[in-house]
OpenMM code with the backbone's topology and positions (N, CA, C; nanometers):
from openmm import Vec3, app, unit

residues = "UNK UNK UNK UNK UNK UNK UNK UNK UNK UNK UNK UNK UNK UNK UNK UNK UNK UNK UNK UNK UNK UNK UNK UNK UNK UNK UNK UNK UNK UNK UNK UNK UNK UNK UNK UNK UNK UNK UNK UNK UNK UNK UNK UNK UNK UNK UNK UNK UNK UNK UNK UNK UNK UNK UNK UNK UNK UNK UNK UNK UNK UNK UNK UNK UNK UNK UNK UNK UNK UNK UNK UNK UNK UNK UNK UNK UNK UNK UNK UNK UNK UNK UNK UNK UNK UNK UNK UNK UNK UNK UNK UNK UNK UNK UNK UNK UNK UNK UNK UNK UNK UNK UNK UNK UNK UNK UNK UNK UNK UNK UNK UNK UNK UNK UNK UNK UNK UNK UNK UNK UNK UNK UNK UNK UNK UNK UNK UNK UNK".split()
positions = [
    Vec3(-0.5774, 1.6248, 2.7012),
    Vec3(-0.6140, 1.4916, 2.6592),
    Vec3(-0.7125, 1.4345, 2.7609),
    Vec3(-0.8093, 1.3856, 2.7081),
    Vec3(-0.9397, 1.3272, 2.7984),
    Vec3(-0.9006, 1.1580, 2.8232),
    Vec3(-0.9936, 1.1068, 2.8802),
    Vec3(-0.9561, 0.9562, 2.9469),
    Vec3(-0.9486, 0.8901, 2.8617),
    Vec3(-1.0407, 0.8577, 2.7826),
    Vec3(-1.0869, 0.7930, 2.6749),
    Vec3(-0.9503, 0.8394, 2.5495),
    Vec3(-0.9078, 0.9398, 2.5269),
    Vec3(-0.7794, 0.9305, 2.4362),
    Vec3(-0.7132, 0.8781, 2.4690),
    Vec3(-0.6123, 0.8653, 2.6088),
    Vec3(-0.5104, 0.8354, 2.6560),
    Vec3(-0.5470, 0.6841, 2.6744),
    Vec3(-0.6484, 0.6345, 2.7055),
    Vec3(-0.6808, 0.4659, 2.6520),
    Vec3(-0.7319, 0.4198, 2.5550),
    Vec3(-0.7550, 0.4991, 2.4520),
    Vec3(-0.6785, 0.4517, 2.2936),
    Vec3(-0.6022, 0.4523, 2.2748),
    Vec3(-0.4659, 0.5472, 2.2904),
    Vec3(-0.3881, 0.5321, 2.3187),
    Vec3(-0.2718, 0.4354, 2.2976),
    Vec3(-0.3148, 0.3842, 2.4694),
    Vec3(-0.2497, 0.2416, 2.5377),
    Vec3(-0.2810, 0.1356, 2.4761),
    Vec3(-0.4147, 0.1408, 2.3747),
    Vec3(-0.4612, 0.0044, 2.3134),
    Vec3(-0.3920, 0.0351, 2.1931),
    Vec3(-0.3698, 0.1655, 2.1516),
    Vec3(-0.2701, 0.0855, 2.0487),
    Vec3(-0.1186, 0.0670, 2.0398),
    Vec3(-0.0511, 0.1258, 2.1331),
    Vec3(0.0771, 0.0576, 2.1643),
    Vec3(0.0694, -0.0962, 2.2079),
    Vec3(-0.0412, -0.1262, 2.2942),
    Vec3(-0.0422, -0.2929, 2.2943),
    Vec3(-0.0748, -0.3495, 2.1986),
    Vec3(-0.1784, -0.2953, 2.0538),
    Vec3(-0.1747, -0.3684, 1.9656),
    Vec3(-0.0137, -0.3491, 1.8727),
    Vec3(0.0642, -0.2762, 1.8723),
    Vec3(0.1636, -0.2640, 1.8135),
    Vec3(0.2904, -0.3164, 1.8932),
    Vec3(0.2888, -0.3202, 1.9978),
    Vec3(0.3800, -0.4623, 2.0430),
    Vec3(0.3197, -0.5995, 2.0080),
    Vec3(0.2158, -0.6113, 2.0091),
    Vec3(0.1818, -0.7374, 1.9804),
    Vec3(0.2277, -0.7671, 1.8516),
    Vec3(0.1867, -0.7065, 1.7308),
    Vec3(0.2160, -0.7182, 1.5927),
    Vec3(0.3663, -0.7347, 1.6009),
    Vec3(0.4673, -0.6355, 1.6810),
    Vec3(0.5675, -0.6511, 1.6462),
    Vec3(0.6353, -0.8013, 1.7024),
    Vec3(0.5444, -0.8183, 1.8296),
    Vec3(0.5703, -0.9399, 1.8564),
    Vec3(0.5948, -1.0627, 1.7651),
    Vec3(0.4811, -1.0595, 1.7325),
    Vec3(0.3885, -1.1967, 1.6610),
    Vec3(0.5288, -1.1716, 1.4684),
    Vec3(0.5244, -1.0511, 1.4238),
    Vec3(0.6568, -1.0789, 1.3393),
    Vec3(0.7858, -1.1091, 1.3509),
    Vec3(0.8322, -1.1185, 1.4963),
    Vec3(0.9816, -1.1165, 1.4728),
    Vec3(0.9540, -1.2910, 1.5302),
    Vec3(0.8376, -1.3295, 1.6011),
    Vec3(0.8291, -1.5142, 1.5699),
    Vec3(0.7744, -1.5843, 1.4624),
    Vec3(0.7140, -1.4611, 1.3924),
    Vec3(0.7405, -1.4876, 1.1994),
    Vec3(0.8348, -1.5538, 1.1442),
    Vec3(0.9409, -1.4334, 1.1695),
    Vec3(1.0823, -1.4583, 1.0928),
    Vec3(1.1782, -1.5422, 1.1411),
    Vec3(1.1816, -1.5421, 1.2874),
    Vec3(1.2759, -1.6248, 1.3175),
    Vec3(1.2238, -1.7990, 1.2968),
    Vec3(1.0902, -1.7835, 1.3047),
    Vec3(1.0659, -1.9688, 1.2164),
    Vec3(1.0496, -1.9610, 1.1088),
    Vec3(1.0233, -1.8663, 1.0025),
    Vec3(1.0614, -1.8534, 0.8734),
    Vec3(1.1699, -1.8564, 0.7749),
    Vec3(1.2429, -1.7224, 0.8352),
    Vec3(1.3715, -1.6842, 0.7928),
    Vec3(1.3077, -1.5458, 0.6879),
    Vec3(1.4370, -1.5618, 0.6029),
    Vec3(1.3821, -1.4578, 0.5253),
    Vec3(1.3790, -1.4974, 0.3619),
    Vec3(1.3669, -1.4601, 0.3032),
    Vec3(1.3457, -1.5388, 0.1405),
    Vec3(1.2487, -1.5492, 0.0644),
    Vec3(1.0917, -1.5761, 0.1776),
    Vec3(0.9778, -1.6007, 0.1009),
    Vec3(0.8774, -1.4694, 0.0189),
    Vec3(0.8281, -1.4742, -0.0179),
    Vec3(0.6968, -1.3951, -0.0632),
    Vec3(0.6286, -1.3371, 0.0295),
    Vec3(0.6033, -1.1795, 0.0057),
    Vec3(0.5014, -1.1119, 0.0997),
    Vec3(0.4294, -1.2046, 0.1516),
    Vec3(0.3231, -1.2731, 0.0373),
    Vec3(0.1841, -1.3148, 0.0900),
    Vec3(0.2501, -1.4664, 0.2249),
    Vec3(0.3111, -1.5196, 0.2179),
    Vec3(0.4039, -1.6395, 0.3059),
    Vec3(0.3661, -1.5458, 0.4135),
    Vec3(0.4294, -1.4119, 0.4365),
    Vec3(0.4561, -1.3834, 0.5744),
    Vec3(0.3283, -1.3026, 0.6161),
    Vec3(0.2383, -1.2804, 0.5528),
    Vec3(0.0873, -1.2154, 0.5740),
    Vec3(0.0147, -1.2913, 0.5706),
    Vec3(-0.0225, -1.4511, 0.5436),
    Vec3(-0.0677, -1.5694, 0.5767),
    Vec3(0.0035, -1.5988, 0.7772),
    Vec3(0.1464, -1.5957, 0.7779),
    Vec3(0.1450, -1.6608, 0.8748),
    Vec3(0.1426, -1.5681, 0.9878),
    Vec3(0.1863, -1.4427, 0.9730),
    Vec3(0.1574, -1.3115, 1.0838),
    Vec3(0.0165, -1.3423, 1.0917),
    Vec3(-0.0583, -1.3831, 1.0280),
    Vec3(-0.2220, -1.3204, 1.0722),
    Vec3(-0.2073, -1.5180, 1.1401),
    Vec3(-0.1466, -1.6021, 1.1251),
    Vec3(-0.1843, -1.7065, 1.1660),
    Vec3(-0.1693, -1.6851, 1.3437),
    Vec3(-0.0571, -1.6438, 1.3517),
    Vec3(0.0593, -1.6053, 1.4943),
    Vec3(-0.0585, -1.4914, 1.5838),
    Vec3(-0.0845, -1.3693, 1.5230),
    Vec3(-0.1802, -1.3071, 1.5994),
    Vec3(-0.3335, -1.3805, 1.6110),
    Vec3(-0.3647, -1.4545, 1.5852),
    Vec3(-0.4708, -1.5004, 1.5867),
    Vec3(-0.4191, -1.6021, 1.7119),
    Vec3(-0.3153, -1.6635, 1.7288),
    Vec3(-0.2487, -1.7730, 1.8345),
    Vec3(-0.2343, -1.6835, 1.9321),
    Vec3(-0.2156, -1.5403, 1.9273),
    Vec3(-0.2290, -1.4928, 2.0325),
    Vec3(-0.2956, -1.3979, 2.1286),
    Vec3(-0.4097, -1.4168, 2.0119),
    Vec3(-0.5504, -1.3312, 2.0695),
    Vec3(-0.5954, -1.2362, 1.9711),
    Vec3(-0.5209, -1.1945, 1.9011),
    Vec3(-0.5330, -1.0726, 1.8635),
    Vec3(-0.5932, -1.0899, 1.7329),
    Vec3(-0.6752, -0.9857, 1.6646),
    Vec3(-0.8106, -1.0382, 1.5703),
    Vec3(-0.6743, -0.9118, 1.4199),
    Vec3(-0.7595, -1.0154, 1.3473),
    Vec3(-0.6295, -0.9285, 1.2337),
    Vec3(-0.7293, -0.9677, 1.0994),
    Vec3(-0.7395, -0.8919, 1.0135),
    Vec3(-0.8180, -0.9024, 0.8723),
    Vec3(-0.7397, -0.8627, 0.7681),
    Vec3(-0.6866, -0.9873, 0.6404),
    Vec3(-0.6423, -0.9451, 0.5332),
    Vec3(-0.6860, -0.8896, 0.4380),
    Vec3(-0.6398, -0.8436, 0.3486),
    Vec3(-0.6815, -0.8318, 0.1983),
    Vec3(-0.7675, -0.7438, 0.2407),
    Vec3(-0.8187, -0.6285, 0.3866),
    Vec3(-0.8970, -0.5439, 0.3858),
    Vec3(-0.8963, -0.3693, 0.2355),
    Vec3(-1.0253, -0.3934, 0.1783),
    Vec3(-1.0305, -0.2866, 0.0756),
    Vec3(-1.0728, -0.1990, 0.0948),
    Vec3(-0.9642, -0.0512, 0.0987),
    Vec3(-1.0480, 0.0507, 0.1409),
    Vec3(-1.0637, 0.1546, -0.0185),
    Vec3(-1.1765, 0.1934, -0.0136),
    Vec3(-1.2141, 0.3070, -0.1499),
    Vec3(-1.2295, 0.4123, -0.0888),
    Vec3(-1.1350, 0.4799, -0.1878),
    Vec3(-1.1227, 0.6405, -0.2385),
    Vec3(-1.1972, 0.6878, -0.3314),
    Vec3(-1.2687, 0.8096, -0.2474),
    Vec3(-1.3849, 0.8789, -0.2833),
    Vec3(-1.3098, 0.9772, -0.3367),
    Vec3(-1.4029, 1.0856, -0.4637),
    Vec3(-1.3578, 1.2054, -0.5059),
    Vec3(-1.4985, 1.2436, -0.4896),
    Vec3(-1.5362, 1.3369, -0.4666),
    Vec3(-1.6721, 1.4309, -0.4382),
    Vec3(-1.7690, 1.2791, -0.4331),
    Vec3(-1.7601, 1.2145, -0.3482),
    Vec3(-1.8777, 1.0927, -0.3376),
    Vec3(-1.8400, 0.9968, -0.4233),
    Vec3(-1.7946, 1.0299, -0.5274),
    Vec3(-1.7783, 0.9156, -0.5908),
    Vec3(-1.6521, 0.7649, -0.5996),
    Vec3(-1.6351, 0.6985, -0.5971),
    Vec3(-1.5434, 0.6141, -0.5929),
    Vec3(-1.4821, 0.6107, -0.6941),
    Vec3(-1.3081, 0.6557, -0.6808),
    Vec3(-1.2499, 0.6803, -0.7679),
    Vec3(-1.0923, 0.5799, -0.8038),
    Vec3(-1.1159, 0.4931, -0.7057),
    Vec3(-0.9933, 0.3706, -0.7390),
    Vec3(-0.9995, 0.2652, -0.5269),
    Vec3(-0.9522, 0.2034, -0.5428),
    Vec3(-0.9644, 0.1374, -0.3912),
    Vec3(-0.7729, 0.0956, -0.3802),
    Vec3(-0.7418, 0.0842, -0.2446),
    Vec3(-0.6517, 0.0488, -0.1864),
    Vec3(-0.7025, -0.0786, -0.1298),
    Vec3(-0.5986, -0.1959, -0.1218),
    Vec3(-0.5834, -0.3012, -0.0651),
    Vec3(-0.4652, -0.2903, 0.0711),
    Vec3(-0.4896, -0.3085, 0.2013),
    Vec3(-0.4017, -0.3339, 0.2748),
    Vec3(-0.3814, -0.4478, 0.2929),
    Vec3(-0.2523, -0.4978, 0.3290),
    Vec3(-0.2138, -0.6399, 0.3637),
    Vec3(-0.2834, -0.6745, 0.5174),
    Vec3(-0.3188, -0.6030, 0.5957),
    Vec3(-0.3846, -0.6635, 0.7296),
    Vec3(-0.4801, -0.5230, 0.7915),
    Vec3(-0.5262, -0.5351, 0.8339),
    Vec3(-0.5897, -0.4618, 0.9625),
    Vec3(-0.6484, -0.5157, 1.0877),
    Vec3(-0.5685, -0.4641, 1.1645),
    Vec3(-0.5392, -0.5408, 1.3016),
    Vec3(-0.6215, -0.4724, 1.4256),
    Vec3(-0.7409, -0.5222, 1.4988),
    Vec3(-0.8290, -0.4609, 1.5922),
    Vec3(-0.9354, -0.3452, 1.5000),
    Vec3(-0.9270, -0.3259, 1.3793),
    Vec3(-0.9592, -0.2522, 1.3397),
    Vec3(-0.9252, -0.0988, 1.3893),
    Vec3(-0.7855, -0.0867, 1.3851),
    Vec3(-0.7597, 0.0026, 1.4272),
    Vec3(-0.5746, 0.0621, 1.3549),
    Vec3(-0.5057, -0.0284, 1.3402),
    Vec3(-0.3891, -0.0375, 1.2540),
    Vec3(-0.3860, -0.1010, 1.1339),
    Vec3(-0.3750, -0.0338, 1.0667),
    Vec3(-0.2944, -0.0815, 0.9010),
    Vec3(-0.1635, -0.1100, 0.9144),
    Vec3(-0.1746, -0.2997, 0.8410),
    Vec3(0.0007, -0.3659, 0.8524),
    Vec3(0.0186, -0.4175, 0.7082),
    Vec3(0.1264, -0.2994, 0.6713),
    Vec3(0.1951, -0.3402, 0.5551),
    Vec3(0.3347, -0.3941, 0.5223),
    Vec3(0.2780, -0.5066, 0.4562),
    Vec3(0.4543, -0.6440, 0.4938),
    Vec3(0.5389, -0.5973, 0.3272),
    Vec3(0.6134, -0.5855, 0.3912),
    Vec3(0.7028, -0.5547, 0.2676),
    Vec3(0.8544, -0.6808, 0.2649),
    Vec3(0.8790, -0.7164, 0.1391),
    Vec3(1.0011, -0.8010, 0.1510),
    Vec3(1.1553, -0.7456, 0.0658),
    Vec3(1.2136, -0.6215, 0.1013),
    Vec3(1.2787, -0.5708, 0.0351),
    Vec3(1.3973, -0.5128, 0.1255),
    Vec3(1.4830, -0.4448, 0.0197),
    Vec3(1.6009, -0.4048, 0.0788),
    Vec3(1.6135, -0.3001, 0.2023),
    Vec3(1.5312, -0.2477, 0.1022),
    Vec3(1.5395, -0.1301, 0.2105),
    Vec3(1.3913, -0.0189, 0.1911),
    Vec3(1.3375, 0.0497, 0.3288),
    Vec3(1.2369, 0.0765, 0.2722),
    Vec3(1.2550, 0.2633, 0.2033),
    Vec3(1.1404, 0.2137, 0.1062),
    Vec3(1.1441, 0.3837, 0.0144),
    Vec3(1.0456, 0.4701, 0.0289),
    Vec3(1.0607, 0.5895, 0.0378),
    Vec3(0.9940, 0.6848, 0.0530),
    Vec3(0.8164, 0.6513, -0.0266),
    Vec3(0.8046, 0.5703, -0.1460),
    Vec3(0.7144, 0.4526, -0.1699),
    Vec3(0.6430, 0.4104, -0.0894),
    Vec3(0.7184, 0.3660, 0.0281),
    Vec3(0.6150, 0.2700, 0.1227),
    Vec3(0.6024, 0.3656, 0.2198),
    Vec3(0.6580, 0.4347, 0.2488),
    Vec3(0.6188, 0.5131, 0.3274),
    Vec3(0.4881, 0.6224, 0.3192),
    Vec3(0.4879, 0.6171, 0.1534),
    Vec3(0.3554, 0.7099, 0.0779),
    Vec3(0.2289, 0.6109, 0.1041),
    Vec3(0.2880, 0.4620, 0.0800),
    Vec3(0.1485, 0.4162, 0.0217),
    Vec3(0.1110, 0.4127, 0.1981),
    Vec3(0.1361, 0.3763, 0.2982),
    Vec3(0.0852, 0.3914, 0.4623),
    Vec3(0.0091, 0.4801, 0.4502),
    Vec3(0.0771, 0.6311, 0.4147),
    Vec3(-0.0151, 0.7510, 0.4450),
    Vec3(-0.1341, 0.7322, 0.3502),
    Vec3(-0.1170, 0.6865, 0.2204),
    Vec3(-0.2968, 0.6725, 0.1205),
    Vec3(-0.3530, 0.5491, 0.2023),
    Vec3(-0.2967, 0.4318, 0.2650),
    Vec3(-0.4088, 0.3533, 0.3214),
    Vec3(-0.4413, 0.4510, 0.4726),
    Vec3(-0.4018, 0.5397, 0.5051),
    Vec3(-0.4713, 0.6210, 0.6508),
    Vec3(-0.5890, 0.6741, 0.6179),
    Vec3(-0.5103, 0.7678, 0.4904),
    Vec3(-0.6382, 0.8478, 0.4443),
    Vec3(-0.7463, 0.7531, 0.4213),
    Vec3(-0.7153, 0.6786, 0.3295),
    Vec3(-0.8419, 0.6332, 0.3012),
    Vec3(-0.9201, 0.5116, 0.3844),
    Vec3(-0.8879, 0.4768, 0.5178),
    Vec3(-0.9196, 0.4301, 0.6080),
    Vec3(-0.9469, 0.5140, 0.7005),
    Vec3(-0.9317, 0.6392, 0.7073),
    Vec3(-0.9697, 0.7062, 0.8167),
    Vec3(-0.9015, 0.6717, 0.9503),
    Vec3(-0.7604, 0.6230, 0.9592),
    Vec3(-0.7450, 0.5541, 1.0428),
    Vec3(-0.5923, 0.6075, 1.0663),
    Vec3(-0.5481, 0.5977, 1.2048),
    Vec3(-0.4124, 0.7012, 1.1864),
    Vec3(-0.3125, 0.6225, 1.2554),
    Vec3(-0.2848, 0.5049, 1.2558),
    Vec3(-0.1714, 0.4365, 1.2942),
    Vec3(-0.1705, 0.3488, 1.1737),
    Vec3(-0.0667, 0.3349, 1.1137),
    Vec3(0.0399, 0.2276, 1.0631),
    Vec3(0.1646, 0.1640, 1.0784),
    Vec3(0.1298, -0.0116, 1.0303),
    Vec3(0.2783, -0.0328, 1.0488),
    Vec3(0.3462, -0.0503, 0.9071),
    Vec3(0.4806, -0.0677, 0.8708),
    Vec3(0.5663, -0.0669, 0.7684),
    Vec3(0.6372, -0.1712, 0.8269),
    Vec3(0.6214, -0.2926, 0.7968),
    Vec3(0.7694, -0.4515, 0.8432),
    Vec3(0.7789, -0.5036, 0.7210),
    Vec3(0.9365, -0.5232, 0.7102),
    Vec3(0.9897, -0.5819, 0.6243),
    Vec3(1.0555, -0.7164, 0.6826),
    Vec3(1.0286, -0.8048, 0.6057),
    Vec3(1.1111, -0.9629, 0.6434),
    Vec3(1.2197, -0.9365, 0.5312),
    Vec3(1.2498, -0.9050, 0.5006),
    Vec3(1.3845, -0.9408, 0.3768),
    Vec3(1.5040, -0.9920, 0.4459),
    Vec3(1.5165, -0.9105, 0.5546),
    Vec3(1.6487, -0.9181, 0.6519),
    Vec3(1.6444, -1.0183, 0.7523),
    Vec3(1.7558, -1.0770, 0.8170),
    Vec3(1.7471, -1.1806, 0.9121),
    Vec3(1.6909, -1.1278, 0.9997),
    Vec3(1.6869, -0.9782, 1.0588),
    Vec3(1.5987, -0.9418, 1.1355),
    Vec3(1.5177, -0.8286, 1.1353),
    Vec3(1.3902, -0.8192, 1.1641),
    Vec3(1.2887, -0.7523, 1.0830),
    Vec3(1.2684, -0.6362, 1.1551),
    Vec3(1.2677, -0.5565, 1.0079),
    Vec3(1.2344, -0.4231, 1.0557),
    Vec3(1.1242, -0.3466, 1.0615),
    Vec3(1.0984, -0.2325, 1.0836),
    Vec3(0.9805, -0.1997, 1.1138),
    Vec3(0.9565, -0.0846, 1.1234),
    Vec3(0.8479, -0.0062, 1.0604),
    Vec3(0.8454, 0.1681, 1.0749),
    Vec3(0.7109, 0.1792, 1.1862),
    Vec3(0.6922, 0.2839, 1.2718),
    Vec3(0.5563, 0.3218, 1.2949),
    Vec3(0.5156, 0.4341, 1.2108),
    Vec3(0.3868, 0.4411, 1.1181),
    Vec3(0.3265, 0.5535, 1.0436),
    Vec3(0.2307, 0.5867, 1.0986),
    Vec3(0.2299, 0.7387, 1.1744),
    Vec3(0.0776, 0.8244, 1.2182),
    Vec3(0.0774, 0.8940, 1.1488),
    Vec3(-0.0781, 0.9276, 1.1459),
    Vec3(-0.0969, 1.0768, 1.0372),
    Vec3(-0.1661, 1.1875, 1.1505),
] * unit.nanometer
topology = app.Topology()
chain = topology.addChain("A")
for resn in residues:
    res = topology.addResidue(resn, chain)
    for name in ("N", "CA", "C"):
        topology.addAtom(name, app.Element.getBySymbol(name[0]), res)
């Protein structure tokens, strides 16, 4: 591993404490109950309060031989470097765990997160590809 990997790296475990940060003071002034979009409005409000640059509703398109063949919507992309997908459910399914890996691919991008608010306290997957 060269220098430059091992401090990408480190930038993205600090962007992924941060995120995890900035959700669990989501939920605990939230609670749990509301609508995805509630808690992907105010996560991107919270990282933005704390430096950290975050873009919703980012669209990524899937190519088949050049051509564009349908697009993915992620709920955030954070430093341009993590995909954050808010989920509000029981429990998470092999589902969300698929759709992380199609927003990598088709972002080119190999960290994801998976947080759910459903629960009083929020959970959270890390997805690399």
């Amino acid at each position: 591993m060269n220098t430059n990997e091992h401090e990408y790296s480190q930038n993205q475990d600090g962007i992924v404490r941060g995120v995890i940060g900035a959700a669990y003071c989501v939920s605990n002034a939230l609670g749990c109950g509301f609508l995805e979009k509630v808690y992907q409005r105010a996560l991107a409000l919270e990282l933005a309060k704390v430096g950290i640059r975050a873009q919703s509703q980012v669209t990524f398109t899937v190519l088949y031989r050049g051509q564009n063949v349908g697009e993915y919507i992620a709920d955030l992309v954070v430093e341009d470097q993590v995909v954050v997908e808010l989920k509000c459910v029981d429990t998470f399914t092999s589902e969300h765990l698929a759709q992380c890996l199609y927003y990598l691919k088709a972002s080119n991008l190999r960290l994801a997160l998976l947080i759910n608010f459903q629960k009083t306290k929020v959970e959270w997957k890390r997805i690399i590809l």
